[in-house]
C-alpha positions as CSV (number, residue, x, y, z in Angstrom):
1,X,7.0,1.4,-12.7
2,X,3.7,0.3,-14.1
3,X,0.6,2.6,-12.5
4,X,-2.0,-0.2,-13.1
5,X,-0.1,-2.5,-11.2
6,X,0.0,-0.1,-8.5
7,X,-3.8,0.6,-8.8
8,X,-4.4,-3.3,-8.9
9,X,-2.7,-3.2,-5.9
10,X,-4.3,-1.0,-3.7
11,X,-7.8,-2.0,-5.4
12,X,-7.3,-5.8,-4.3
13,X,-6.3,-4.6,-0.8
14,X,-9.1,-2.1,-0.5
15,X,-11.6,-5.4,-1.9
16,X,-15.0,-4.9,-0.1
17,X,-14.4,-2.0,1.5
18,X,-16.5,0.8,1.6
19,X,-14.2,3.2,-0.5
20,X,-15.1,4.5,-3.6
21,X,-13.2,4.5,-7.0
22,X,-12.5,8.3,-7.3
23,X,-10.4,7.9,-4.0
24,X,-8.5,5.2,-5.2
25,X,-7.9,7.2,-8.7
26,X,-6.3,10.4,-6.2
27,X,-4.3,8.0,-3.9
28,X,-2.5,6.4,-7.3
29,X,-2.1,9.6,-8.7
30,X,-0.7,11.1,-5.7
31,X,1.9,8.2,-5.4
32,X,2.4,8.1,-9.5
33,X,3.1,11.9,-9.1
34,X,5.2,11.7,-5.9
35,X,7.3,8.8,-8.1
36,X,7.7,11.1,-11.1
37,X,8.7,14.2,-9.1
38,X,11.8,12.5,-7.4
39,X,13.8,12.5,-10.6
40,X,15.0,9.1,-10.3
41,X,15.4,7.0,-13.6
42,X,14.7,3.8,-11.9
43,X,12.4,3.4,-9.0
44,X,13.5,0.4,-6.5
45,X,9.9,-1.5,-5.5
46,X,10.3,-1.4,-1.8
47,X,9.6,2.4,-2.6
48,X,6.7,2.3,-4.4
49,X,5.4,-0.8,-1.7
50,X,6.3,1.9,1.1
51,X,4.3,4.9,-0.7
52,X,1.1,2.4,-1.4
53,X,1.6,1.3,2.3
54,X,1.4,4.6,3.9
55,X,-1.4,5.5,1.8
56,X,-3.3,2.8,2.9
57,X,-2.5,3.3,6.3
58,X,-3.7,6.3,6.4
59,X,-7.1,5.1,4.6
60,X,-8.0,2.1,6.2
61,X,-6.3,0.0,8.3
62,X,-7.7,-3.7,6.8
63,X,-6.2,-2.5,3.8
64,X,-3.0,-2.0,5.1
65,X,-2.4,-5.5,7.1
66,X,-3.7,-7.0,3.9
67,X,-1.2,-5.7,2.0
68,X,1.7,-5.7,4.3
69,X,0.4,-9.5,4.7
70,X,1.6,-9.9,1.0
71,X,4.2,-7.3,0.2
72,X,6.5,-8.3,3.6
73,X,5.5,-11.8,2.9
74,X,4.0,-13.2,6.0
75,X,4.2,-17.0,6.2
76,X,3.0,-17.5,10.1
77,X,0.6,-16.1,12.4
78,X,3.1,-14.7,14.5
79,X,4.0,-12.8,11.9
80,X,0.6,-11.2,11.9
81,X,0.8,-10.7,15.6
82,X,4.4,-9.0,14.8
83,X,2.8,-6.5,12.6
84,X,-0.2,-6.0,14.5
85,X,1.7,-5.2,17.9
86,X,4.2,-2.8,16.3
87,X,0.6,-1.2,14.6
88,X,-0.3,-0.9,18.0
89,X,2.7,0.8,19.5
90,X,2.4,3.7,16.7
């Protein structure tokens, strides 16, 4: 895995939002770290897009539909509305 991609990431997600660099810095660490712990040689992406989507959902919601917007690959609006109803229901 490449930890600047993952950074880039949640950095273009988090774009104009009111959270500062430092907190970004700890969420990548924490998921680099969580990805280094689990002993696995190779690291499928739908893990690593799962770690930087529940950081982000627990950080700011915007974030997190903007992401999930490109990393499940939304073409339509239902597929917004999808999202945003099973959001709801949690």
């Amino acid at each position: 895995f490449d930890r600047d991609k993952i950074f880039r990431s949640i950095s273009l997600a988090l774009r104009k939002r009111n959270i500062d660099q430092d907190r970004i810095e700890r969420i990548v660490n924490g998921i680099v770290r969580k990805l280094e712990n689990s002993g696995e040689t190779e690291i499928k992406s739908s893990l690593i897009g799962e770690l930087i989507m529940e950081a982000l959902s627990n950080l700011d919601q915007v974030a997190y539909v903007r992401f999930a917007s490109v990393y499940k690959n939304f073409r339509e609006a239902k597929d917004f509305e999808d999202f945003l109803g099973n959001l709801e229901d949690k």
